[in-house]
mmCIF file of the protein (N, C-alpha, C, O) and its ligand, coordinates in Angstrom:
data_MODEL
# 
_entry.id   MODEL 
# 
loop_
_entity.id 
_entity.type 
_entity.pdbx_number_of_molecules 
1 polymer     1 
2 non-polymer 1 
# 
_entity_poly.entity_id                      1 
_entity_poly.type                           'polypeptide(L)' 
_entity_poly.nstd_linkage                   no 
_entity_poly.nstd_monomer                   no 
_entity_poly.pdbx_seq_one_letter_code       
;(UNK)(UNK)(UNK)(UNK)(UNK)(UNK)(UNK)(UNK)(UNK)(UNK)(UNK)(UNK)(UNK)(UNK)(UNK)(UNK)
(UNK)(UNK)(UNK)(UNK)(UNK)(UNK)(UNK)(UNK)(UNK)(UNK)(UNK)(UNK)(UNK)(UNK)(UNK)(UNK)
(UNK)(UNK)(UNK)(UNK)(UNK)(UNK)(UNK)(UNK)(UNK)(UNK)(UNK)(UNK)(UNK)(UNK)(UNK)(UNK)
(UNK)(UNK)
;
_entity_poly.pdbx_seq_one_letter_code_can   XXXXXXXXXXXXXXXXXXXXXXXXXXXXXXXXXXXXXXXXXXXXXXXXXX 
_entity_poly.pdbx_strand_id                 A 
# 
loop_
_entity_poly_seq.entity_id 
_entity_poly_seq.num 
_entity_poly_seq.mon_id 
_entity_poly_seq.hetero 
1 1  UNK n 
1 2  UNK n 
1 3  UNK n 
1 4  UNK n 
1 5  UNK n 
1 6  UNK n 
1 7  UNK n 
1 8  UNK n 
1 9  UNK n 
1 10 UNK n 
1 11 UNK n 
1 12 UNK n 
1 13 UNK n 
1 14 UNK n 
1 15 UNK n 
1 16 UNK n 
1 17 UNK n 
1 18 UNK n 
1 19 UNK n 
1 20 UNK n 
1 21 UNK n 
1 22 UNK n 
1 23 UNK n 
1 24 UNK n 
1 25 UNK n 
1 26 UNK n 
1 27 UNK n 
1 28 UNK n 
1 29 UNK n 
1 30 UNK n 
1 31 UNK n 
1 32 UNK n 
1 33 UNK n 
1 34 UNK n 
1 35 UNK n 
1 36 UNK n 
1 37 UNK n 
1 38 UNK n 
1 39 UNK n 
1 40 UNK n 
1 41 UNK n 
1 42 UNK n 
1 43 UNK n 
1 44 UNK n 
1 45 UNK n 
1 46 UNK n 
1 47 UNK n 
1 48 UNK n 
1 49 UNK n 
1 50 UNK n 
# 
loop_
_struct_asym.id 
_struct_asym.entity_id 
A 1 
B 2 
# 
loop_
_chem_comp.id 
_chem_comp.type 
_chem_comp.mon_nstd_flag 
UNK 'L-peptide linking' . 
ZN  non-polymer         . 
# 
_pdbx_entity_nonpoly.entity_id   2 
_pdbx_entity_nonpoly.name        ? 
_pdbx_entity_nonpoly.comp_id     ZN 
# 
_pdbx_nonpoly_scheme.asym_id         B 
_pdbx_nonpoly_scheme.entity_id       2 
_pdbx_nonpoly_scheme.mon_id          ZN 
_pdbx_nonpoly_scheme.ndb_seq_num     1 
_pdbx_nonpoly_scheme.pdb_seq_num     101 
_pdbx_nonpoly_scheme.auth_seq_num    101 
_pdbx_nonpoly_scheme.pdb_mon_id      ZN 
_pdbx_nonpoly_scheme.auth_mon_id     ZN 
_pdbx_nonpoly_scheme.pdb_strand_id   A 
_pdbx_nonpoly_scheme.pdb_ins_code    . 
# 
loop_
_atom_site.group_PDB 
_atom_site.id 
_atom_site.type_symbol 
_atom_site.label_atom_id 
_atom_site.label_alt_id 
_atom_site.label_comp_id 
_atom_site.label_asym_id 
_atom_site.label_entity_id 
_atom_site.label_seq_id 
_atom_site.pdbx_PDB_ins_code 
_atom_site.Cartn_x 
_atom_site.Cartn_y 
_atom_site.Cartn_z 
_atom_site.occupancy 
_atom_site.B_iso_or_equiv 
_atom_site.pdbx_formal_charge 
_atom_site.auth_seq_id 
_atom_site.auth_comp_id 
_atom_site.auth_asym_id 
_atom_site.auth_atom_id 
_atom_site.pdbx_PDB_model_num 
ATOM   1   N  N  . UNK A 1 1  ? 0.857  -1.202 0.000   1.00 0.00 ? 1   UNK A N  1 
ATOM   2   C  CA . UNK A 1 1  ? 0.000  0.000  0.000   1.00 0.00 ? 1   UNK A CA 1 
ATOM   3   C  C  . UNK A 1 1  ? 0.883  1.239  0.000   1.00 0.00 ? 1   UNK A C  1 
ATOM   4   O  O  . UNK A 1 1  ? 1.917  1.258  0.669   1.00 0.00 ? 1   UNK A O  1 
ATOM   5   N  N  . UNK A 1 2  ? 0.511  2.226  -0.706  1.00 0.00 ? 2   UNK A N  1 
ATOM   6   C  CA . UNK A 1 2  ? 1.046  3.408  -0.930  1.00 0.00 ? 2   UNK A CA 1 
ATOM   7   C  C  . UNK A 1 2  ? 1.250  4.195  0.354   1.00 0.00 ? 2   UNK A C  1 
ATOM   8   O  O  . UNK A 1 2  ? 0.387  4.009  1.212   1.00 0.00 ? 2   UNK A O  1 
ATOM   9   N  N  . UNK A 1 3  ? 2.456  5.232  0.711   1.00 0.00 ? 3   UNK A N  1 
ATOM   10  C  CA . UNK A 1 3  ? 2.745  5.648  1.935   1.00 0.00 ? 3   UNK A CA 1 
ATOM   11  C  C  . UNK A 1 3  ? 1.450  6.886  1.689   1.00 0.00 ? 3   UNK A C  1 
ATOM   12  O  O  . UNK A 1 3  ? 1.011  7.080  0.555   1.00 0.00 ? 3   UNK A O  1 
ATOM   13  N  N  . UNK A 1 4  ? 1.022  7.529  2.683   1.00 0.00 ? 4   UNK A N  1 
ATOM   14  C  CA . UNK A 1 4  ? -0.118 8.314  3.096   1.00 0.00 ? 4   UNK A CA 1 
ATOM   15  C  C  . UNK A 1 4  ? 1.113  9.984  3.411   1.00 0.00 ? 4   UNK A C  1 
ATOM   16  O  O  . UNK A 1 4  ? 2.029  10.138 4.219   1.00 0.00 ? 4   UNK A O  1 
ATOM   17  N  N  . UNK A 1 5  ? 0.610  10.809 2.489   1.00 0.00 ? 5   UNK A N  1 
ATOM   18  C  CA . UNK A 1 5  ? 1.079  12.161 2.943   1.00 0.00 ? 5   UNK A CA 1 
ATOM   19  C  C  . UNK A 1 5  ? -0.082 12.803 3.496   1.00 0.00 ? 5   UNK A C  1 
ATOM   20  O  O  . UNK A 1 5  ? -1.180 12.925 2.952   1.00 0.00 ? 5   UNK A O  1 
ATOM   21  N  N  . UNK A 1 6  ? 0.349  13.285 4.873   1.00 0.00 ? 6   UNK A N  1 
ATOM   22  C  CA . UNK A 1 6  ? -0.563 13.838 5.628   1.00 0.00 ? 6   UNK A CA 1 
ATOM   23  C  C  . UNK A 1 6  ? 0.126  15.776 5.163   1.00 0.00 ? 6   UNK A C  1 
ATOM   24  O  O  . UNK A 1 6  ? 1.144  15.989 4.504   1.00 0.00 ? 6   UNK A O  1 
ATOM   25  N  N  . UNK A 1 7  ? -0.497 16.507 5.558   1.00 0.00 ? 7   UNK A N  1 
ATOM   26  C  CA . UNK A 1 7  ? -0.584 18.000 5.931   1.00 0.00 ? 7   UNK A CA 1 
ATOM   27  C  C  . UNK A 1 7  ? -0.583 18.354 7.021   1.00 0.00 ? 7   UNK A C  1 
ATOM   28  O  O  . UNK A 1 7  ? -1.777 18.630 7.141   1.00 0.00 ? 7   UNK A O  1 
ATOM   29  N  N  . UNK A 1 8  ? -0.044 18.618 8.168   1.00 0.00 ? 8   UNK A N  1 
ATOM   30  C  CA . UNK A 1 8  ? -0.337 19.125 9.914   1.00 0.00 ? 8   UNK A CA 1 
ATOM   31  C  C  . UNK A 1 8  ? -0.904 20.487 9.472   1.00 0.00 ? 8   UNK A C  1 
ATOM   32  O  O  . UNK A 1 8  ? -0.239 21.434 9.053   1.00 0.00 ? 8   UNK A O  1 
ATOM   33  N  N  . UNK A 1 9  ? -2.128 20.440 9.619   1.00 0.00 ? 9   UNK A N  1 
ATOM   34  C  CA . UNK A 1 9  ? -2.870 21.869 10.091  1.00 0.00 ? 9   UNK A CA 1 
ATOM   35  C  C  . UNK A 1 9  ? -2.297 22.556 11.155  1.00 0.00 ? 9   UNK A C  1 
ATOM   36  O  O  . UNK A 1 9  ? -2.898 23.592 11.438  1.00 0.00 ? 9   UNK A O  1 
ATOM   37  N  N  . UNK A 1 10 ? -1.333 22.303 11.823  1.00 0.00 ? 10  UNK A N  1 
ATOM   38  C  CA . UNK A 1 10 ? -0.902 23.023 12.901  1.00 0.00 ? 10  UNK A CA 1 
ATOM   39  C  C  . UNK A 1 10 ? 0.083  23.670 13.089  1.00 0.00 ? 10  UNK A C  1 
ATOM   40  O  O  . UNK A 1 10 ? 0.066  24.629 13.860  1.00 0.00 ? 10  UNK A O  1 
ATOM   41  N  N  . UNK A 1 11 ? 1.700  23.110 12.104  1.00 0.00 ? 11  UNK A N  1 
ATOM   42  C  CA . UNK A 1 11 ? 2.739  23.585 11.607  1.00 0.00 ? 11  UNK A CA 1 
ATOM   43  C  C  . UNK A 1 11 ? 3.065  23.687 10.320  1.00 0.00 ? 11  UNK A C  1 
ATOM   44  O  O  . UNK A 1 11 ? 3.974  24.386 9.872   1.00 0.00 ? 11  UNK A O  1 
ATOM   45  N  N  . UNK A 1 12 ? 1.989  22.675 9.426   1.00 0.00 ? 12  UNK A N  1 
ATOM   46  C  CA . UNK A 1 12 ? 2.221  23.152 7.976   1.00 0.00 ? 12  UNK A CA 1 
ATOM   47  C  C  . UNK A 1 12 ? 3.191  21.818 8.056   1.00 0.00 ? 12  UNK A C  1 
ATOM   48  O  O  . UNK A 1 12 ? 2.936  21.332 6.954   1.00 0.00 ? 12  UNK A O  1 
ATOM   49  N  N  . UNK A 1 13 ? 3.600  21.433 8.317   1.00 0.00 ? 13  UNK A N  1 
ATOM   50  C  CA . UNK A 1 13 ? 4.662  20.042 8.013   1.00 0.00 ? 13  UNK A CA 1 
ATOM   51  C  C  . UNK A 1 13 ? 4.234  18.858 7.325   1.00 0.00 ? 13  UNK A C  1 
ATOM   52  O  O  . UNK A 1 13 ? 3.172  18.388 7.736   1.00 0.00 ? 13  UNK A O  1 
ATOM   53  N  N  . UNK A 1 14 ? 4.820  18.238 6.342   1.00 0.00 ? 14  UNK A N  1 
ATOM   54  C  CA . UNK A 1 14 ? 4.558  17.454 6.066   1.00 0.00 ? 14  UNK A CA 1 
ATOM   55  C  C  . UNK A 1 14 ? 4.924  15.903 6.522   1.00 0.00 ? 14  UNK A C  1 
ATOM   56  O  O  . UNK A 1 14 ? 6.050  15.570 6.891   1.00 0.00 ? 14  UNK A O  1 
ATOM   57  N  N  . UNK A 1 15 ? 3.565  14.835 6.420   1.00 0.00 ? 15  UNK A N  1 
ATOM   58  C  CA . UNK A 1 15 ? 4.004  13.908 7.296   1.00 0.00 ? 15  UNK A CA 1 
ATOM   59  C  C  . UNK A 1 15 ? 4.255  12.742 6.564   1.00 0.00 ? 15  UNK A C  1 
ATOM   60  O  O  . UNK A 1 15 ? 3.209  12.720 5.914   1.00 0.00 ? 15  UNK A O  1 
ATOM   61  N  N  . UNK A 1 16 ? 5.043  11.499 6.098   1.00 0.00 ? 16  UNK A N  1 
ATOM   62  C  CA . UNK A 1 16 ? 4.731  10.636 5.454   1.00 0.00 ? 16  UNK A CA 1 
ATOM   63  C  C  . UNK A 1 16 ? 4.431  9.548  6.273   1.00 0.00 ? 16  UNK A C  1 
ATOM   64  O  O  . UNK A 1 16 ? 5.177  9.244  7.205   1.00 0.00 ? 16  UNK A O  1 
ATOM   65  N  N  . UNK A 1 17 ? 3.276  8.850  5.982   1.00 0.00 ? 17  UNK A N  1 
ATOM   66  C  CA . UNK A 1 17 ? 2.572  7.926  6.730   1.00 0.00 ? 17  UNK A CA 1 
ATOM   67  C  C  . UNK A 1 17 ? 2.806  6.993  6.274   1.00 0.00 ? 17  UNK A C  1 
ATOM   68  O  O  . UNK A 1 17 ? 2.838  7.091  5.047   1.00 0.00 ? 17  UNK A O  1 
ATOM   69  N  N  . UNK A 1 18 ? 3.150  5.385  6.890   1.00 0.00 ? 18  UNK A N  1 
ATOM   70  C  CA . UNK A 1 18 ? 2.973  3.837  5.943   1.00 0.00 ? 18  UNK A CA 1 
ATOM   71  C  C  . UNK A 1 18 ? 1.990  3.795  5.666   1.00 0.00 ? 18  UNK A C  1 
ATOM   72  O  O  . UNK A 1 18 ? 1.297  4.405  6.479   1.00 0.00 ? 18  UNK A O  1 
ATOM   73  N  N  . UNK A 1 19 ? 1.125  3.127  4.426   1.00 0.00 ? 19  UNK A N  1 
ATOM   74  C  CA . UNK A 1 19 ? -0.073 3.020  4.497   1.00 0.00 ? 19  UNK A CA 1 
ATOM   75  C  C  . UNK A 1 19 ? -1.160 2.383  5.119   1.00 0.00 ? 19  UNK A C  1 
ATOM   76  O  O  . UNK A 1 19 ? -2.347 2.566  4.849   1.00 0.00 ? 19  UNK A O  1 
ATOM   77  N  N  . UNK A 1 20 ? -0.395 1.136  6.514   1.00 0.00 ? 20  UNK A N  1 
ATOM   78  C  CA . UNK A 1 20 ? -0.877 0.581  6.607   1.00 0.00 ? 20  UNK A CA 1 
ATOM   79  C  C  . UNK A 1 20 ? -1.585 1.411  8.385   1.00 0.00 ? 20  UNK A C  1 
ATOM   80  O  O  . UNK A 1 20 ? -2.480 1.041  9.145   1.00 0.00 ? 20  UNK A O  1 
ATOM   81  N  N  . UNK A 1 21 ? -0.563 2.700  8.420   1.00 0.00 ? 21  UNK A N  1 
ATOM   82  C  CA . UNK A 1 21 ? -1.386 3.412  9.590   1.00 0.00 ? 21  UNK A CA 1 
ATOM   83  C  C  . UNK A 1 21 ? -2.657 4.252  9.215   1.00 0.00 ? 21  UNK A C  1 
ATOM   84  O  O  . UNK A 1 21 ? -3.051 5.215  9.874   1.00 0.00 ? 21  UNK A O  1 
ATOM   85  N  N  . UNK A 1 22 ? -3.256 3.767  8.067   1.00 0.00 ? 22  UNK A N  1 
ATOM   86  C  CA . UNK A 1 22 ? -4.546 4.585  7.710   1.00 0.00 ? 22  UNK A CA 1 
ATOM   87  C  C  . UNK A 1 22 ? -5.579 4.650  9.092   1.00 0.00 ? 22  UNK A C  1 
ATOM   88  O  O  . UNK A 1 22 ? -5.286 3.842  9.973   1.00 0.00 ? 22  UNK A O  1 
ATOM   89  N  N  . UNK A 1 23 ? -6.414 5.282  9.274   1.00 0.00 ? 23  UNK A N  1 
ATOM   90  C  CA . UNK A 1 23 ? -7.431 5.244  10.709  1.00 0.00 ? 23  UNK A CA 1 
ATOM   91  C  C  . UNK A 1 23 ? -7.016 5.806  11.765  1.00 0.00 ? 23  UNK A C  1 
ATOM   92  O  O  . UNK A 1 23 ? -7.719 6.417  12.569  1.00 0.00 ? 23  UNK A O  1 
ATOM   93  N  N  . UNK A 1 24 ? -5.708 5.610  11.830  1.00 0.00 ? 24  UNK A N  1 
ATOM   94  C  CA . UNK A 1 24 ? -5.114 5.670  13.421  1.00 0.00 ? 24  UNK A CA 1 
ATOM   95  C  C  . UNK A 1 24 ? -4.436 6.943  13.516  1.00 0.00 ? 24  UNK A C  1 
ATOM   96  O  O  . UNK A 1 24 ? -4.149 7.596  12.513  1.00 0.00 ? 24  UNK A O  1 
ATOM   97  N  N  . UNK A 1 25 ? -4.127 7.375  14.892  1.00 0.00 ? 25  UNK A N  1 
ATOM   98  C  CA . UNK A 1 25 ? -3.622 8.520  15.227  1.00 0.00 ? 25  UNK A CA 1 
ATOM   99  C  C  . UNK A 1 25 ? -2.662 8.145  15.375  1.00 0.00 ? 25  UNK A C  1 
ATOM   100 O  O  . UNK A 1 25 ? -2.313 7.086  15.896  1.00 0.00 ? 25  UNK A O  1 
ATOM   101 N  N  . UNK A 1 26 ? -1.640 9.555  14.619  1.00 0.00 ? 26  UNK A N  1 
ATOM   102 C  CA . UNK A 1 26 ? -0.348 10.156 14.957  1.00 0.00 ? 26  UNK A CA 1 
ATOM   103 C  C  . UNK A 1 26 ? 0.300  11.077 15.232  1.00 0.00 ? 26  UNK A C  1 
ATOM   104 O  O  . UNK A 1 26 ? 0.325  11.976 14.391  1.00 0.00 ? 26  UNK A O  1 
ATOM   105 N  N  . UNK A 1 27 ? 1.005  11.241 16.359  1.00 0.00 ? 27  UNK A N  1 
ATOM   106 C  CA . UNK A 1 27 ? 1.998  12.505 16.594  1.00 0.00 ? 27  UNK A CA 1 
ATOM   107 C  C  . UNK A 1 27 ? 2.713  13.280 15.500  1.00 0.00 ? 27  UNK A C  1 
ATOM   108 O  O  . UNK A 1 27 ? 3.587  12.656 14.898  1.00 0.00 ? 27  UNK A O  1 
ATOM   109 N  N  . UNK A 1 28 ? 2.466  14.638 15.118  1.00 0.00 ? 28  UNK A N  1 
ATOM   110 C  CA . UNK A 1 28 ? 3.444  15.209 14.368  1.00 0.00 ? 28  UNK A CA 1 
ATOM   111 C  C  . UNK A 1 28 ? 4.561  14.983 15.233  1.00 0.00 ? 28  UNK A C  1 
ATOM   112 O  O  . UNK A 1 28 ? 4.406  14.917 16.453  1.00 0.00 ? 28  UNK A O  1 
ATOM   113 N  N  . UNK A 1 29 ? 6.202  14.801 14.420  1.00 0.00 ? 29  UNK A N  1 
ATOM   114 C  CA . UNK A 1 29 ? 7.011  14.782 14.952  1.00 0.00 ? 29  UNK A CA 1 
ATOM   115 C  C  . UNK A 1 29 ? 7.442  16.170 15.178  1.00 0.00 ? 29  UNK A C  1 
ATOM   116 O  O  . UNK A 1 29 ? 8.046  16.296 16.243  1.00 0.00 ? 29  UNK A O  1 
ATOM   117 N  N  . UNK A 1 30 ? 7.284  17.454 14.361  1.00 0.00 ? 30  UNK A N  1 
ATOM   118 C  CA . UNK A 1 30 ? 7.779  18.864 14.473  1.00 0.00 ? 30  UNK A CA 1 
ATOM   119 C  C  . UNK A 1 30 ? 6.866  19.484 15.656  1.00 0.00 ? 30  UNK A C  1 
ATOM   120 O  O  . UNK A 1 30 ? 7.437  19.957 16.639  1.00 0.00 ? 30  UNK A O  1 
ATOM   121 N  N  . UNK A 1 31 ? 5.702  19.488 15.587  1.00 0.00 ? 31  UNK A N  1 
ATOM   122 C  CA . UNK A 1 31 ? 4.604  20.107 16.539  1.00 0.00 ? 31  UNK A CA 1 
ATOM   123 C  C  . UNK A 1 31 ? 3.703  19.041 17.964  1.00 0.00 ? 31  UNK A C  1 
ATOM   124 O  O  . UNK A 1 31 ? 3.151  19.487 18.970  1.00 0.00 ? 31  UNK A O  1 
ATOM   125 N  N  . UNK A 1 32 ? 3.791  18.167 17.707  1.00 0.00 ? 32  UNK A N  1 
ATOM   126 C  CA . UNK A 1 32 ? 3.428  17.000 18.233  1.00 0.00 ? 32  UNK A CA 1 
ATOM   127 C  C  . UNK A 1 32 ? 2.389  17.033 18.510  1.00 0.00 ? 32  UNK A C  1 
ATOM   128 O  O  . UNK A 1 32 ? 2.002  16.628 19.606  1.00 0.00 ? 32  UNK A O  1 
ATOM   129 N  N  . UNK A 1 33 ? 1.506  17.586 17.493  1.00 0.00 ? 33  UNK A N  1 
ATOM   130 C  CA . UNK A 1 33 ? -0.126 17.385 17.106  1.00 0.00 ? 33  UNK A CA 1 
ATOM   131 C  C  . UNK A 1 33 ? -0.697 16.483 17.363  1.00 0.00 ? 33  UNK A C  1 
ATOM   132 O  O  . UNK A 1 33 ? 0.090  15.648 16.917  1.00 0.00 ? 33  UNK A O  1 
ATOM   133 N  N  . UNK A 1 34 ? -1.760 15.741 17.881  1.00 0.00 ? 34  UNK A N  1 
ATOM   134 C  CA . UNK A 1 34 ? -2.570 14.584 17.442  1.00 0.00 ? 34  UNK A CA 1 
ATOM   135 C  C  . UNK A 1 34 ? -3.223 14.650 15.943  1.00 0.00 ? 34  UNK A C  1 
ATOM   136 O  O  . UNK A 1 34 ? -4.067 15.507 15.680  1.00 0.00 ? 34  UNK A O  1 
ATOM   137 N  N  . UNK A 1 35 ? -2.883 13.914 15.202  1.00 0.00 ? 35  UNK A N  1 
ATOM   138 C  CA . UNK A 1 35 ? -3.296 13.678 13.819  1.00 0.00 ? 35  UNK A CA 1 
ATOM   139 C  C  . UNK A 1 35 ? -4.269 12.166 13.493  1.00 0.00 ? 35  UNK A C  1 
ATOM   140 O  O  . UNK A 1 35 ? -3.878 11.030 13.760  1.00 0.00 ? 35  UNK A O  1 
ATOM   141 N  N  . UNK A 1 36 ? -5.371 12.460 12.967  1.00 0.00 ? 36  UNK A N  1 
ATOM   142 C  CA . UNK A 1 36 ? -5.715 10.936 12.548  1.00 0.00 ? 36  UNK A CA 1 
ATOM   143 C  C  . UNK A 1 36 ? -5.668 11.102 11.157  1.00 0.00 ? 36  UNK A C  1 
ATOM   144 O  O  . UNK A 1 36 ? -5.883 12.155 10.557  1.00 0.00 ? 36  UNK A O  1 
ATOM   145 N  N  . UNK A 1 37 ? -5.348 9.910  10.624  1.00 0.00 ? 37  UNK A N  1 
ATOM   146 C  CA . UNK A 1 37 ? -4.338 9.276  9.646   1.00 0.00 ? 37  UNK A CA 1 
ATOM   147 C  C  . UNK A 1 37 ? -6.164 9.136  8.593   1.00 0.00 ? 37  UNK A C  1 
ATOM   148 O  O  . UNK A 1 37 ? -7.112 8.606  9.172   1.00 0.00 ? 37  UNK A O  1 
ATOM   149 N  N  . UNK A 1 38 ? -6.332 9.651  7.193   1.00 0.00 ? 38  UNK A N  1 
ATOM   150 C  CA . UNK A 1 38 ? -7.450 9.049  6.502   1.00 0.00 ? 38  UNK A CA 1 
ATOM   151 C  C  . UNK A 1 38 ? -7.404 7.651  6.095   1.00 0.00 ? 38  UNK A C  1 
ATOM   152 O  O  . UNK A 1 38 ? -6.355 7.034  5.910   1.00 0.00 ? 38  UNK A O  1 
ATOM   153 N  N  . UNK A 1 39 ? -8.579 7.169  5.960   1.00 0.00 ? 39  UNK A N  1 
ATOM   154 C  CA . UNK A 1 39 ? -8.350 5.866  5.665   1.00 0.00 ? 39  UNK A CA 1 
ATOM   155 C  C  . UNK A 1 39 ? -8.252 5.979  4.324   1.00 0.00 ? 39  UNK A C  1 
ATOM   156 O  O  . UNK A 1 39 ? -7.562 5.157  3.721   1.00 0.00 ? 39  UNK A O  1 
ATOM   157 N  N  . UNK A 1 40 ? -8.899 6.979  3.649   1.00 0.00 ? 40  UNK A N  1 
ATOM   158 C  CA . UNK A 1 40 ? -9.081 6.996  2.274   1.00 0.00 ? 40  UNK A CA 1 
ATOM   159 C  C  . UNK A 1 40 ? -8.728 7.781  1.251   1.00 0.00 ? 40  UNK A C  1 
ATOM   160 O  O  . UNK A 1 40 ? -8.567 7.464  0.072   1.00 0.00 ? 40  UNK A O  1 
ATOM   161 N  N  . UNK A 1 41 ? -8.617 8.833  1.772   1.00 0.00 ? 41  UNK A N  1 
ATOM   162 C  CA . UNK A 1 41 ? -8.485 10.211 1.444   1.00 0.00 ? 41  UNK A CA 1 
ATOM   163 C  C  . UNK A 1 41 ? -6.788 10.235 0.994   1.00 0.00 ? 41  UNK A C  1 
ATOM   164 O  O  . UNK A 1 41 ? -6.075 10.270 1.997   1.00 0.00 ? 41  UNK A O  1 
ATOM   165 N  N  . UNK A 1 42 ? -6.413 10.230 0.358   1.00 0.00 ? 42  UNK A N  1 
ATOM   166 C  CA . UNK A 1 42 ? -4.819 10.087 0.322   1.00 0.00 ? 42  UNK A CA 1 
ATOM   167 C  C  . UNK A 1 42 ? -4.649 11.968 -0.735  1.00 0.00 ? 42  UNK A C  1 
ATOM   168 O  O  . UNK A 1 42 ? -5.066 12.557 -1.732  1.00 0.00 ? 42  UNK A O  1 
ATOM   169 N  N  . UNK A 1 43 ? -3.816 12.106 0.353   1.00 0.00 ? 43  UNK A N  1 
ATOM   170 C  CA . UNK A 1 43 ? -2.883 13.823 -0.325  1.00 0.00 ? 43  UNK A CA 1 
ATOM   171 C  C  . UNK A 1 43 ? -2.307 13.533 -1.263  1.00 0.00 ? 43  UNK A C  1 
ATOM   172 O  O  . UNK A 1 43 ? -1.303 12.850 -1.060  1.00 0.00 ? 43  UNK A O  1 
ATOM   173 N  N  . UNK A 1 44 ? -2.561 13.807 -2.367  1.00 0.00 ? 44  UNK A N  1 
ATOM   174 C  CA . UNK A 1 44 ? -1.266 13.884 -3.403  1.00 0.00 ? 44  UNK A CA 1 
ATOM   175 C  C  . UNK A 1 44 ? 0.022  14.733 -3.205  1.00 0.00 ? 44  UNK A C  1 
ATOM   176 O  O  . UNK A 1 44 ? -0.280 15.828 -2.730  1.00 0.00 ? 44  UNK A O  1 
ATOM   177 N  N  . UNK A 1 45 ? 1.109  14.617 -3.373  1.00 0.00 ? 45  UNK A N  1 
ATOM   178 C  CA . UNK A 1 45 ? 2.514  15.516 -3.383  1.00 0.00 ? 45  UNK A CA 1 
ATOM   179 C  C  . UNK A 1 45 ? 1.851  16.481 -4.552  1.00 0.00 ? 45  UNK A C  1 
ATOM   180 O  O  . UNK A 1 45 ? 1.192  16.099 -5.519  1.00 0.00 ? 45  UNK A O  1 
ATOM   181 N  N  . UNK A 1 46 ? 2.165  17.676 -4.238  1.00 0.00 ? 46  UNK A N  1 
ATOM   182 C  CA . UNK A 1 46 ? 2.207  19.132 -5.456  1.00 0.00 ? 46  UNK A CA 1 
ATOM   183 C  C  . UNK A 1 46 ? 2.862  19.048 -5.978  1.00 0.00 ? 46  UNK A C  1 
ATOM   184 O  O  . UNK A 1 46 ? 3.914  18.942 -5.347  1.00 0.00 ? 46  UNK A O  1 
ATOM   185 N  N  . UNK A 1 47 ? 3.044  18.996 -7.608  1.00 0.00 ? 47  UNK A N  1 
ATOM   186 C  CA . UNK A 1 47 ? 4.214  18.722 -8.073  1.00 0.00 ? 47  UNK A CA 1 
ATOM   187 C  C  . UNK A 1 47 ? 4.419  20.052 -9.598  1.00 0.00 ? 47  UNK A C  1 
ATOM   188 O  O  . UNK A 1 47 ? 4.040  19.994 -10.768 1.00 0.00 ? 47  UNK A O  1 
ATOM   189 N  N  . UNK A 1 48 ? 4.953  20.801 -9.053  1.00 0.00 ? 48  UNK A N  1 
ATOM   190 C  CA . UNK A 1 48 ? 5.059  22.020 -9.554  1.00 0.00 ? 48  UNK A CA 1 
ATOM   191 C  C  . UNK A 1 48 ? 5.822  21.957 -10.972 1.00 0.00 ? 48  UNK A C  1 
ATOM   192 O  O  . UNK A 1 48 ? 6.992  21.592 -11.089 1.00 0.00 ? 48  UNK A O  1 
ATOM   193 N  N  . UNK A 1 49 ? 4.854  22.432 -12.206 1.00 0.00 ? 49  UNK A N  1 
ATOM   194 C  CA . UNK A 1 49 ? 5.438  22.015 -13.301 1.00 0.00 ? 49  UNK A CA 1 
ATOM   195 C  C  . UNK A 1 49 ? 6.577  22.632 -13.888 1.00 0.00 ? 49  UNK A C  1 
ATOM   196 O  O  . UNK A 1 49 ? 6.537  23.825 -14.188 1.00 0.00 ? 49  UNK A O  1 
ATOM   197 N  N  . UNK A 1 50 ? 7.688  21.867 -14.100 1.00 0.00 ? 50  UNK A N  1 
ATOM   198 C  CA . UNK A 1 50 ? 9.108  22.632 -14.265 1.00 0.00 ? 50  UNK A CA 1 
ATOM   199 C  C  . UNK A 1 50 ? 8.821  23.784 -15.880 1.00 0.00 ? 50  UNK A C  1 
ATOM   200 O  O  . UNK A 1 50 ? 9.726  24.512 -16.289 1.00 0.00 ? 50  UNK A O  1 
HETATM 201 ZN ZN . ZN  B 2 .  ? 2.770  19.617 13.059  1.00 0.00 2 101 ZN  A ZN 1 
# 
């Protein structure tokens, strides 16, 4: 399963998730937010066209 990029609403950091922590909560490591992980919803990376 594809790794899960989260967004922290709280510092703006980006988080990369395994996919298999979909559902569950995680600590930002920069802000140490409580985050729950989508089960479904997966962030795409922005990928800014050169
Ligand atoms: Zn954060």
């Amino acid at each position: 399963m594809a790794d899960i990029i989260l967004n922290c609403p709280e510092c703006g950091g980006n988080l990369e998730i395994d996919g298999a922590g979909a559902g569950l909560k995680v600590n930002c490591p920069t802000c140490h937010a409580d985050l729950w992980v989508p089960l479904t919803n997966v962030v795409p990376l922005q990928n800014p066209d050169p």
